[in-house]
C-alpha positions as a Markdown table, in Angstrom:
| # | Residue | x | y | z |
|---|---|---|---|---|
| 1 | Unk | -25.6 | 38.0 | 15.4 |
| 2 | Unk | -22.0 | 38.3 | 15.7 |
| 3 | Unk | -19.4 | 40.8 | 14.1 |
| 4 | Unk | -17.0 | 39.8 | 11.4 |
| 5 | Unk | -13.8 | 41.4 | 9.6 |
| 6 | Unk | -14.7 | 41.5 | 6.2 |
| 7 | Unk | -13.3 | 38.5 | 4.1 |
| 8 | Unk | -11.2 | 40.3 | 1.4 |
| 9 | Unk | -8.2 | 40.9 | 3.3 |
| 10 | Unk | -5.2 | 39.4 | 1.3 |
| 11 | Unk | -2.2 | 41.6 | 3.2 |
| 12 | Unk | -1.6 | 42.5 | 6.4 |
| 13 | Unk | -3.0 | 45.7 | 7.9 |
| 14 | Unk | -1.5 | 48.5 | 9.6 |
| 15 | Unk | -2.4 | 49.7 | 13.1 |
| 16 | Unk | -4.1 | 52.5 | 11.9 |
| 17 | Unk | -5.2 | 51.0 | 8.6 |
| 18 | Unk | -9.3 | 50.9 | 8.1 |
| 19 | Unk | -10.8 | 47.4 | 8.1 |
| 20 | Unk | -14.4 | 46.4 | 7.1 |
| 21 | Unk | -16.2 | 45.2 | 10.4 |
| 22 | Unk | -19.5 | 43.8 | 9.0 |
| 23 | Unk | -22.6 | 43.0 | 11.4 |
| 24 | Unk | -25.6 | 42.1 | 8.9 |
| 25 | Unk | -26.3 | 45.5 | 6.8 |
| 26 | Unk | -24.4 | 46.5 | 9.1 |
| 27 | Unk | -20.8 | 48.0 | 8.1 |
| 28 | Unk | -17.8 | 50.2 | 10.3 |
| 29 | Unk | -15.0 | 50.9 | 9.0 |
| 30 | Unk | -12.6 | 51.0 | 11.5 |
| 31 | Unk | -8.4 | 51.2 | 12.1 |
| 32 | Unk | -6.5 | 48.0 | 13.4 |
| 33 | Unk | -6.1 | 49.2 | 17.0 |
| 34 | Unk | -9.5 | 49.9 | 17.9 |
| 35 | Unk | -10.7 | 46.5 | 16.2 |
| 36 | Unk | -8.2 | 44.7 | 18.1 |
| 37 | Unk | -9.4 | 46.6 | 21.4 |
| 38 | Unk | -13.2 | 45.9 | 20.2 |
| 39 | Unk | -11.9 | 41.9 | 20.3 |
| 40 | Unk | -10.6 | 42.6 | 23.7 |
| 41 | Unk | -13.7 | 44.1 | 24.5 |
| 42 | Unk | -11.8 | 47.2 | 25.9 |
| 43 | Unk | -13.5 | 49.7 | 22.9 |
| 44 | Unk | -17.4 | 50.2 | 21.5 |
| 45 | Unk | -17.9 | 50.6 | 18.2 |
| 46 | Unk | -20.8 | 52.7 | 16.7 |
| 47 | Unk | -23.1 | 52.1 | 13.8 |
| 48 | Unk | -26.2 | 54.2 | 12.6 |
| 49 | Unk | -28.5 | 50.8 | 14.6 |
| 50 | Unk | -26.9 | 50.5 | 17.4 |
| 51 | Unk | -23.9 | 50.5 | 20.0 |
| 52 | Unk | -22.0 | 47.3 | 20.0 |
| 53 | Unk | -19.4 | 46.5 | 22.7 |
| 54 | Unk | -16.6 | 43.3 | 22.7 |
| 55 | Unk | -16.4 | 40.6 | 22.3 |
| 56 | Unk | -16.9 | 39.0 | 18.8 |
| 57 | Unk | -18.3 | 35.5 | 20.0 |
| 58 | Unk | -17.4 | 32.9 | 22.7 |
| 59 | Unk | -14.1 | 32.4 | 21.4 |
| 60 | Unk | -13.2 | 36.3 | 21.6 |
| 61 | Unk | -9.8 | 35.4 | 23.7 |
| 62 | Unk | -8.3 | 33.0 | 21.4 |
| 63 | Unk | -9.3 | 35.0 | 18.3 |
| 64 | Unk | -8.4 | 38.1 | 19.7 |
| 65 | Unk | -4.6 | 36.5 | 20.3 |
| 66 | Unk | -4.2 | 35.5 | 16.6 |
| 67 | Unk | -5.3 | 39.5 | 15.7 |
| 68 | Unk | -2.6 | 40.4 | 18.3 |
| 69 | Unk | 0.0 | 38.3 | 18.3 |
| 70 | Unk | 1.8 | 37.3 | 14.4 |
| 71 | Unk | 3.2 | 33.9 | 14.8 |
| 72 | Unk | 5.5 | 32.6 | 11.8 |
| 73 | Unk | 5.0 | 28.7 | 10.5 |
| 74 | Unk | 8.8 | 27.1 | 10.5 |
| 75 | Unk | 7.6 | 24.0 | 7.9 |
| 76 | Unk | 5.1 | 25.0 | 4.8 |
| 77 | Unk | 4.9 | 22.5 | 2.5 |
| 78 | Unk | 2.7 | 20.3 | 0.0 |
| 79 | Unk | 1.9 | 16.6 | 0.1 |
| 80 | Unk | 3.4 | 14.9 | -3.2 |
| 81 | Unk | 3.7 | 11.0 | -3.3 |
| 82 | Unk | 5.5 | 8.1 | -5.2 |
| 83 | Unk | 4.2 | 4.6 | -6.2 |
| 84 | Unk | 5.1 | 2.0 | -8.4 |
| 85 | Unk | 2.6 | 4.0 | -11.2 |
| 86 | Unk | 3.9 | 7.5 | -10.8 |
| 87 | Unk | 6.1 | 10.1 | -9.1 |
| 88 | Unk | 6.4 | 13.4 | -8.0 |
| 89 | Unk | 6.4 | 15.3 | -11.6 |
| 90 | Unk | 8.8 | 18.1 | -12.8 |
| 91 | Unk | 5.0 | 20.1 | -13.1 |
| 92 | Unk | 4.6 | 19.3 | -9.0 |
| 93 | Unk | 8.0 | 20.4 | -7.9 |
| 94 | Unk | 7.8 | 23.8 | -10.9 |
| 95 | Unk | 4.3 | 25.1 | -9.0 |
| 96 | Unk | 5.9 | 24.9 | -5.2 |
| 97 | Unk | 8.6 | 27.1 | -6.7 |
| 98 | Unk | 6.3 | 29.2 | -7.6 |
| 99 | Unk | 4.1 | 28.9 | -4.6 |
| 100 | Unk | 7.0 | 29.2 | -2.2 |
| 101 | Unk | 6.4 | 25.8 | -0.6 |
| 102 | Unk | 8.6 | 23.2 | 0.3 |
| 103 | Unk | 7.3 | 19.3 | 0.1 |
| 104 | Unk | 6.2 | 16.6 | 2.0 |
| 105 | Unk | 7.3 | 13.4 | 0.3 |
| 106 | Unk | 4.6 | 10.5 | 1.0 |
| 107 | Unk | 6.1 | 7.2 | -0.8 |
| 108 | Unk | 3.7 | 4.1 | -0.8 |
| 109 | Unk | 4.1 | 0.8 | 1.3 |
| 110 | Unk | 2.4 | -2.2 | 0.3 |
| 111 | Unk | 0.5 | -4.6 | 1.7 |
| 112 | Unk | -1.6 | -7.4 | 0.0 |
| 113 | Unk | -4.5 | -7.6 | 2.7 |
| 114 | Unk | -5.8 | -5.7 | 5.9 |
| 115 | Unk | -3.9 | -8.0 | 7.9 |
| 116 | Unk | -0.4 | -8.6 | 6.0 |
| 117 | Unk | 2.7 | -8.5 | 8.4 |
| 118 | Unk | 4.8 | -8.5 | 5.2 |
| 119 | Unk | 5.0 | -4.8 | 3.7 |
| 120 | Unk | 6.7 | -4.2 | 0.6 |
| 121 | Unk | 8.9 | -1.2 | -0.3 |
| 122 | Unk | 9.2 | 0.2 | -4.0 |
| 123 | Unk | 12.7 | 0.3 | -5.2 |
| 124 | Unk | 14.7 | 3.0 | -3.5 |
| 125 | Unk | 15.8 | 4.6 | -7.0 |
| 126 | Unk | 12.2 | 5.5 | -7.5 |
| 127 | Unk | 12.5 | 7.8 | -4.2 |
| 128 | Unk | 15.9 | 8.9 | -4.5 |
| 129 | Unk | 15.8 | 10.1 | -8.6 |
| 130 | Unk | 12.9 | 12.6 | -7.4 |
| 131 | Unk | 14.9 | 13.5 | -4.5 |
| 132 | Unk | 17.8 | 14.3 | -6.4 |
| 133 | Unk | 15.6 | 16.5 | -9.2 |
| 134 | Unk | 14.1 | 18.4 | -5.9 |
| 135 | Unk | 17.2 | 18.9 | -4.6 |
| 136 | Unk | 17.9 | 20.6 | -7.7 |
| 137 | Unk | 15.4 | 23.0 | -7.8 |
| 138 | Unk | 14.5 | 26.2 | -4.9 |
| 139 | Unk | 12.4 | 23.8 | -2.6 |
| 140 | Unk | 13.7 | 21.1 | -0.3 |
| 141 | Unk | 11.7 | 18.0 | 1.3 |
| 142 | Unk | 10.7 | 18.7 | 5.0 |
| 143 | Unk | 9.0 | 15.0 | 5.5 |
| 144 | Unk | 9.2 | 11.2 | 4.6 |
| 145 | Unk | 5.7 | 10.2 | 5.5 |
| 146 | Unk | 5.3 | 6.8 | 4.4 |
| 147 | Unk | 1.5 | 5.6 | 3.5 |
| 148 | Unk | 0.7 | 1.9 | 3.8 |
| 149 | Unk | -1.1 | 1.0 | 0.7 |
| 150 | Unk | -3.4 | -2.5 | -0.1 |
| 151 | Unk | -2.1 | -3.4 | -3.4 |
| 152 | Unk | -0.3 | 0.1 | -4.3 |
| 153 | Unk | -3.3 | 2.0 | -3.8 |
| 154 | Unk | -3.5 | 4.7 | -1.4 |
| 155 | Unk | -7.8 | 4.7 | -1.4 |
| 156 | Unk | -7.0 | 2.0 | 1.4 |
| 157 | Unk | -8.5 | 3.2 | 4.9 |
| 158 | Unk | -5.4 | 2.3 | 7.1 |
| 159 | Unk | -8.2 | 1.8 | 9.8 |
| 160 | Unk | -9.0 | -1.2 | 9.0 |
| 161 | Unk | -5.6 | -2.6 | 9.1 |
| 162 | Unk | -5.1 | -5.0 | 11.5 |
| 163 | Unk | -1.8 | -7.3 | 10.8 |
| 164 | Unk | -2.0 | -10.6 | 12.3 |
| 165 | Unk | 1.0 | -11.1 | 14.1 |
| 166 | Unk | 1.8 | -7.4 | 15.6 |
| 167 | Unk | 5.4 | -8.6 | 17.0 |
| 168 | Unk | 6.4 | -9.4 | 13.5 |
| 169 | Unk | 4.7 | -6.1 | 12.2 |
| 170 | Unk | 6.7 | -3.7 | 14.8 |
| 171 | Unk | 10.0 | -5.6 | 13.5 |
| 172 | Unk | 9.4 | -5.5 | 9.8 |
| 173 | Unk | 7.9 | -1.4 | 10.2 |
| 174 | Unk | 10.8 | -0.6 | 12.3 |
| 175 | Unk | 13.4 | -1.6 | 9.6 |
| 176 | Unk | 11.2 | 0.6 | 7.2 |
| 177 | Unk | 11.1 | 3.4 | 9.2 |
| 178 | Unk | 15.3 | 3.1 | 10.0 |
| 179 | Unk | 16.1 | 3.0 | 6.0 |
| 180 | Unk | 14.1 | 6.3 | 5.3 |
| 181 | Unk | 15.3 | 7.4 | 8.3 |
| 182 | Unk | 19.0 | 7.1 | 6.4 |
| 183 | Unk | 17.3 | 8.5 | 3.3 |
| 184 | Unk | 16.2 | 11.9 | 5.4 |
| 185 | Unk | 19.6 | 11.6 | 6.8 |
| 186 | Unk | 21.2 | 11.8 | 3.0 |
| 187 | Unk | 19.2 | 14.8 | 2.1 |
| 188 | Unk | 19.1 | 16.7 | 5.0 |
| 189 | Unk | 15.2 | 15.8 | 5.4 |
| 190 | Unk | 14.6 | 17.2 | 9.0 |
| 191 | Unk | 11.5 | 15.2 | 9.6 |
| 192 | Unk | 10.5 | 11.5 | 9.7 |
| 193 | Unk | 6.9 | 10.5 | 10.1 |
| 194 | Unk | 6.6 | 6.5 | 12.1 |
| 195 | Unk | 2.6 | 6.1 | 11.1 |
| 196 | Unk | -0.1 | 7.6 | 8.9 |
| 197 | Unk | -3.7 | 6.5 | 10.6 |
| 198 | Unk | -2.6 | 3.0 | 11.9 |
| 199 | Unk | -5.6 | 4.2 | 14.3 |
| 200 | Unk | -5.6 | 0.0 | 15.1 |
| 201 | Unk | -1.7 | 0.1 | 16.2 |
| 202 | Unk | -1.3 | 3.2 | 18.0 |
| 203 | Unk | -3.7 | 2.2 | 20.8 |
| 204 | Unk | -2.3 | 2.9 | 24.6 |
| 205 | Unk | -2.0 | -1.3 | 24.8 |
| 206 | Unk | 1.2 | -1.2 | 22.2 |
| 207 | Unk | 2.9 | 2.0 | 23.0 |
| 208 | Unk | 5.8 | -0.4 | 23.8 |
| 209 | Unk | 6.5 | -0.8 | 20.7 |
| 210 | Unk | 6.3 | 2.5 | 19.4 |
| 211 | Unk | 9.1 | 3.8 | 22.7 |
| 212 | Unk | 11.2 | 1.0 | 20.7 |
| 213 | Unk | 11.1 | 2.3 | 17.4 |
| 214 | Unk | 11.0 | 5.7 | 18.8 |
| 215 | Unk | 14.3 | 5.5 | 20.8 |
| 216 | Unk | 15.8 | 3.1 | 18.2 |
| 217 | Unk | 15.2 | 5.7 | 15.2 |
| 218 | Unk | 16.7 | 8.2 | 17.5 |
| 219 | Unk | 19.8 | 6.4 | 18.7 |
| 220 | Unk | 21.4 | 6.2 | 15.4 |
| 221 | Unk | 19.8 | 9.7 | 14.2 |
| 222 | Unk | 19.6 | 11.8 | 17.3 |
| 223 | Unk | 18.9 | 15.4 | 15.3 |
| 224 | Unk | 15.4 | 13.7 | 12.8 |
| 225 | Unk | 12.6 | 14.7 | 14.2 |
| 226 | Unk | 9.6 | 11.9 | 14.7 |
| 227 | Unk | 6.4 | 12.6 | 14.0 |
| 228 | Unk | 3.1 | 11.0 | 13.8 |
| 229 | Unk | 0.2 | 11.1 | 11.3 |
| 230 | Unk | -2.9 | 10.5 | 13.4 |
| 231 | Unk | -6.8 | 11.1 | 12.4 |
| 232 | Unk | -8.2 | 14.4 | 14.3 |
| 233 | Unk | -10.0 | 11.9 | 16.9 |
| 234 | Unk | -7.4 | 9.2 | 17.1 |
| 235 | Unk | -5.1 | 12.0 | 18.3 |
| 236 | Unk | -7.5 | 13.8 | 21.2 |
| 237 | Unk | -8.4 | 10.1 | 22.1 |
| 238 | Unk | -7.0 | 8.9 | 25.5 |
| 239 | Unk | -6.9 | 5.7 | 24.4 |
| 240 | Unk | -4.3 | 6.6 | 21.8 |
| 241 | Unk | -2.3 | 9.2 | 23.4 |
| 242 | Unk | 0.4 | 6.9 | 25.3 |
| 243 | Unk | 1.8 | 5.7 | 21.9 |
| 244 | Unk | 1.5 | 9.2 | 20.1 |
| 245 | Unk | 3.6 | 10.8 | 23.1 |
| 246 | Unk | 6.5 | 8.8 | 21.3 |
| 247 | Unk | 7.6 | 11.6 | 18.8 |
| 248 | Unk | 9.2 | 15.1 | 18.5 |
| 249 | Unk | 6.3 | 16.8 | 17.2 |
| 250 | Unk | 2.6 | 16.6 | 18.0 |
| 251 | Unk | 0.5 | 16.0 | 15.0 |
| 252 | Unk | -3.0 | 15.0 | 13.1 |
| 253 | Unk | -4.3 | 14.9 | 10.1 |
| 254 | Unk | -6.9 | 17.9 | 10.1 |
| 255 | Unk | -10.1 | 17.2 | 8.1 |
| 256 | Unk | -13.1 | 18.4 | 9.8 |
| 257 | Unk | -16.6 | 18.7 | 8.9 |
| 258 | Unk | -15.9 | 22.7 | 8.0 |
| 259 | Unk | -20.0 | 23.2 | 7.0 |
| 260 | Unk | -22.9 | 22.3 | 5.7 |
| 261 | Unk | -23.1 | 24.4 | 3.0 |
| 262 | Unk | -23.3 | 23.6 | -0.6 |
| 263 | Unk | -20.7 | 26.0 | -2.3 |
| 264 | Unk | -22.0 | 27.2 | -5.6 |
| 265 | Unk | -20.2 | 30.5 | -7.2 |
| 266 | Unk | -17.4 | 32.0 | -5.4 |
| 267 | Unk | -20.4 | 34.6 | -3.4 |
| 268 | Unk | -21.0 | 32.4 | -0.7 |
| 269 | Unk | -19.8 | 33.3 | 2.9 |
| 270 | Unk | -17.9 | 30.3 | 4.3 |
| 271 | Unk | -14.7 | 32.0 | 6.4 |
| 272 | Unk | -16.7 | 32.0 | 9.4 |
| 273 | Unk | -18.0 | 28.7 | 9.3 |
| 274 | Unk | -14.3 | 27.3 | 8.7 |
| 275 | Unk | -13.2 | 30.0 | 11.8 |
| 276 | Unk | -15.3 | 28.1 | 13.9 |
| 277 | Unk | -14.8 | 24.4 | 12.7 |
| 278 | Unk | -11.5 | 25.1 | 13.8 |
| 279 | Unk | -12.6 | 26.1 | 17.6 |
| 280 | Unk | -16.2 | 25.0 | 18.2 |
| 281 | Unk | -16.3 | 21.5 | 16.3 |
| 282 | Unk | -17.2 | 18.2 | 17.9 |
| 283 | Unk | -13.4 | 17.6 | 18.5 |
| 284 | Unk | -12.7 | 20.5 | 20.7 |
| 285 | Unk | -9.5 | 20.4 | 18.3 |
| 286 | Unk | -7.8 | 24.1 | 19.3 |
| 287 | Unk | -8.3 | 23.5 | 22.7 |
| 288 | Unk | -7.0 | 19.7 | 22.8 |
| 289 | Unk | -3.7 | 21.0 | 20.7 |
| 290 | Unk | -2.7 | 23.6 | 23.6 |
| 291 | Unk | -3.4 | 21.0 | 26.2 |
| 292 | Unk | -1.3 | 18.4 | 24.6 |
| 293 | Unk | 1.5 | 20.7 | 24.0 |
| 294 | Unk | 1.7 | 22.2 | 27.2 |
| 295 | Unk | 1.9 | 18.7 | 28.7 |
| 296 | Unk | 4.3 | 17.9 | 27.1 |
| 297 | Unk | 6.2 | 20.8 | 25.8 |
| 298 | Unk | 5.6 | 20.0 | 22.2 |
| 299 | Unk | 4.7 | 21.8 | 19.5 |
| 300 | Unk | 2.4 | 20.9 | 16.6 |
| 301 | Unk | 2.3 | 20.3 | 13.1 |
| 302 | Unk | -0.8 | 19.5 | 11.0 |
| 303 | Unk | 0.6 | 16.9 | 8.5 |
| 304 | Unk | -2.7 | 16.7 | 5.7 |
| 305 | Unk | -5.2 | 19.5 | 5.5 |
| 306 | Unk | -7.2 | 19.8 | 2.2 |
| 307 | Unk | -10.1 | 19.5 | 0.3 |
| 308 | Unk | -11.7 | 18.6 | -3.3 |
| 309 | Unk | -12.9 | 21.1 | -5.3 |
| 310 | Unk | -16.3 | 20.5 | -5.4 |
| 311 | Unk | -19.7 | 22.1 | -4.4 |
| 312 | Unk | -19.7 | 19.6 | -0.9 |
| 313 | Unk | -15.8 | 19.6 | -0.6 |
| 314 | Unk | -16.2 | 21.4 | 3.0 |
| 315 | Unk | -18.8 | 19.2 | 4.2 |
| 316 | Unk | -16.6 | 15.8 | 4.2 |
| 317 | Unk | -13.4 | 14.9 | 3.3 |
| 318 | Unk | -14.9 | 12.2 | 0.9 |
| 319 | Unk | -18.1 | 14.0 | -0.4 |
| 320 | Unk | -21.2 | 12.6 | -1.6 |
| 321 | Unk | -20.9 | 13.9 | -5.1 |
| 322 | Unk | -17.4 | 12.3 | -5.7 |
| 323 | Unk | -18.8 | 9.2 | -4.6 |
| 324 | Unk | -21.5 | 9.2 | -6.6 |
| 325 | Unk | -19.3 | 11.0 | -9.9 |
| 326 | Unk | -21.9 | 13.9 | -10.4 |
| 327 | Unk | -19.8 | 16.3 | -9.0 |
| 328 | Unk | -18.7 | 19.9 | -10.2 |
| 329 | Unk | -15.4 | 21.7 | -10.1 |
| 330 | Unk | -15.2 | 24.8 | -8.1 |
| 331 | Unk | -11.9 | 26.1 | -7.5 |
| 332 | Unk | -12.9 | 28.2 | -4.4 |
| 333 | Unk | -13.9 | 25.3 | -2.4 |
| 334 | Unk | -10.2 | 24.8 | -1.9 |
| 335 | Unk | -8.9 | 28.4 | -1.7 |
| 336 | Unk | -11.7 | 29.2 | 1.2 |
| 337 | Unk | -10.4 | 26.6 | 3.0 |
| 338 | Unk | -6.7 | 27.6 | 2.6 |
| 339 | Unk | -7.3 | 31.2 | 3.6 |
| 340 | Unk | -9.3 | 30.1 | 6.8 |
| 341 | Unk | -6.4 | 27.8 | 8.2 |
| 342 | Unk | -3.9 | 30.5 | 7.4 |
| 343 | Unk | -6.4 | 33.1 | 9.1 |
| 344 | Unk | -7.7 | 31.5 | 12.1 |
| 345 | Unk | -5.6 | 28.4 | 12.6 |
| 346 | Unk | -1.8 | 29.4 | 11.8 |
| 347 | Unk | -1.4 | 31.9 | 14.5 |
| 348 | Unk | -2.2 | 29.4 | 17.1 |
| 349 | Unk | 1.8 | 29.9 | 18.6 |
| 350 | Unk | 2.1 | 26.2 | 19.3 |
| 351 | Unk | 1.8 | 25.1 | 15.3 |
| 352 | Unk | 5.1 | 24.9 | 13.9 |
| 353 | Unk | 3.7 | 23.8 | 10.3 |
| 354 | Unk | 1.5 | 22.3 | 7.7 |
| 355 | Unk | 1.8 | 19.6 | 4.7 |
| 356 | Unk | -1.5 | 20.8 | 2.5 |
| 357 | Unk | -3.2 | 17.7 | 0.9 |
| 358 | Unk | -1.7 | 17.2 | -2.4 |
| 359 | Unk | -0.8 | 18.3 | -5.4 |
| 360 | Unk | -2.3 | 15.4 | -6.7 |
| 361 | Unk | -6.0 | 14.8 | -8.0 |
| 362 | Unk | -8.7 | 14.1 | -6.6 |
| 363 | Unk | -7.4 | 17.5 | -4.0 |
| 364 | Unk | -4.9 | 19.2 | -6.6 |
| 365 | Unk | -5.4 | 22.9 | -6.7 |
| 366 | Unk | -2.9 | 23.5 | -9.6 |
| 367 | Unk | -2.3 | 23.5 | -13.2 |
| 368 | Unk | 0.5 | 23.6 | -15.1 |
| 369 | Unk | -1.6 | 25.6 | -18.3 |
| 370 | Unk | -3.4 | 28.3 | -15.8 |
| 371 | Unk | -2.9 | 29.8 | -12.7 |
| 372 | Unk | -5.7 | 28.6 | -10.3 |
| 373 | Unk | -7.7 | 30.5 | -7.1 |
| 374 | Unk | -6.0 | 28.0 | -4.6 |
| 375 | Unk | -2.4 | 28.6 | -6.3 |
| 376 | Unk | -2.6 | 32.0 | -5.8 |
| 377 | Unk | -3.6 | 32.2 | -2.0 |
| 378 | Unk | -0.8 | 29.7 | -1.6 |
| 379 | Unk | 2.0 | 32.6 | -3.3 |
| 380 | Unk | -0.3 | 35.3 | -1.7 |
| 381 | Unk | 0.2 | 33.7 | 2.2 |
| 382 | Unk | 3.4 | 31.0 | 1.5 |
| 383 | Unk | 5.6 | 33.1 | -0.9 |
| 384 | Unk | 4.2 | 36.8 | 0.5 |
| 385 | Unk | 5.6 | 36.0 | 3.9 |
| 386 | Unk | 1.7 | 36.3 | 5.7 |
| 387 | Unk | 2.5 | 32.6 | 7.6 |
């Protein structure tokens, strides 16, 4: 049975602060330093059963790093999009002020079937008027990240899109991607993601035509930052990696199977389950990061991480319970998972940044009557400075 810092930590310690170390019944309270030397496995510390000497589990190097070492995100923001039905409300843009977040704009492309080369953009007045009302509030946009839709709706698994005539896609996308690279120009939008899980055009086979768009985007706007929006495996996949090379910043969309828990109350122990999704999970997902940004001397930003509120919302990123509508809110379903990523994820040195899937529902986390769990671990860790 391995050892564990007690969950309730909501500010950073000082070196010679106590922290809960908890082993079972077992329970030490002990300062900063020695825990961080116990992590090291440098120190011993004692309990009334027993002598119990570093390290804290398999991992005990990388988790003893993000103990050691405070590492600051650069981009903390929250996914809000813009159809032909809706826009990003005066409600979404009010709770990131309070939050301290910034936001990710995500406006929806349409297509009419899986394999339409012809892709339809909403008006630009629709993305420009919430623009302008952001731009007059305390947050800025960090992203454009458009989201190719099938008939405006965003429920549309972008895997399965497979447009006929890829020459004619790569021209059409590429004059998308230039005009919202002219919008982020306009207001000072440092970031411009080219795909959101196109997992069928990002194969190794047409990196070609991502270099192209790449090197055109940057040619008439040297200083954006590209970005892709990859699923967790399309992005460790070799057979992807070629075309995903062709941006600024590395990047996935992190949803992982965090447990297998059913979450009922707000008792249930989950941090270390979500700890070690993030290192030991099928993907290998830490590891592949560091790899791919030391090889190419990139750093990483994790453009959707989130979660619905519900009793299985850690289990899969669509639950069974939503699916079958006999599902339950539970507000700490999403505030577990935030303060796990900020724990054990966000001091990984090479992650620059995160867009937190979205203040929208099914995943909202907000209200504008009440102030929610998930809310206030975003102003605890966002607007109190911890990442």
């Amino acid at each position: 049975m391995g050892w564990k810092i007690g969950d309730k930590i909501t500010v950073d310690p000082g070196e010679n602060d106590l922290v809960p170390l908890q082993q079972g019944d077992n329970t030490r309270n002990s300062t900063l330093a020695r825990i961080k030397k116990f992590l090291l496995g440098d120190e011993k510390l004692k309990t009334t059963a027993q002598t119990i000497t570093g390290a804290i589990n398999e991992n005990a190097a990388q988790m003893s790093d993000m103990v050691n070492n405070k590492h600051y995100l650069t981009y903390k923001s929250v996914a809000g999009s813009i159809s032909q039905d809706f826009t990003i409300t005066n409600d979404e843009i009010s709770v990131c002020e309070r939050m301290g977040t910034d936001i990710c704009i995500c406006p929806h492309v349409n297509i009419t079937s899986a394999t339409d080369n012809v892709l339809v953009t909403m008006e630009d007045s629709r993305i420009t008027e919430a623009l302008d009302r952001i731009k007059a509030s305390q947050i800025k946009p960090v992203m454009i990240k458009a989201h190719i839709t099938l008939n405006w709706n965003d429920d549309f698994n972008r895997i399965s899109y497979a447009p006929s005539d890829i020459p004619t896609f790569f021209t059409n996308w590429t004059n998308i991607m230039l005009h919202y690279a002219s919008i982020c120009n306009t207001y000072n939008i440092p970031i411009l993601c080219i795909s959101c899980e196109m997992t069928q055009l990002t194969v190794n086979n047409y990196s070609g035509y991502w270099q192209t768009l790449y090197n055109t985007i940057k040619s008439s706007y040297p200083s954006l930052q590209i970005i892709h929006a990859p699923k967790v495996w399309e992005f460790i996949d070799d057979n992807h990696e070629e075309s995903l090379q062709y941006a600024d910043i590395l990047s996935c969309n992190l949803y992982l199977h965090y447990t297998s828990k059913i979450f009922i109350g707000n008792t249930i122990d989950i941090y270390e389950d979500i700890a070690k999704s993030f290192y030991n999970n099928e993907y290998d997902i830490i590891k592949k990061i560091n790899e791919r940004c030391n090889k190419y001397n990139k750093k990483f930003y994790v453009t959707e991480i989130g979660c619905m509120g519900i009793p299985d919302g850690l289990v899969e990123v669509t639950p069974k319970s939503y699916v079958e509508k006999n599902s339950v809110s539970n507000d700490y379903i999403q505030s577990s998972l935030m303060e796990g990523f900020f724990k054990y994820f966000c001091n990984n040195e090479n992650i620059i940044g995160f867009s937190w899937w979205h203040l929208r529902r099914p995943f909202d986390f907000w209200s504008s009557t009440e102030t929610r769990v998930g809310e206030t671990i975003m102003i605890t860790y966002v607007k109190g400075g911890l990442v």
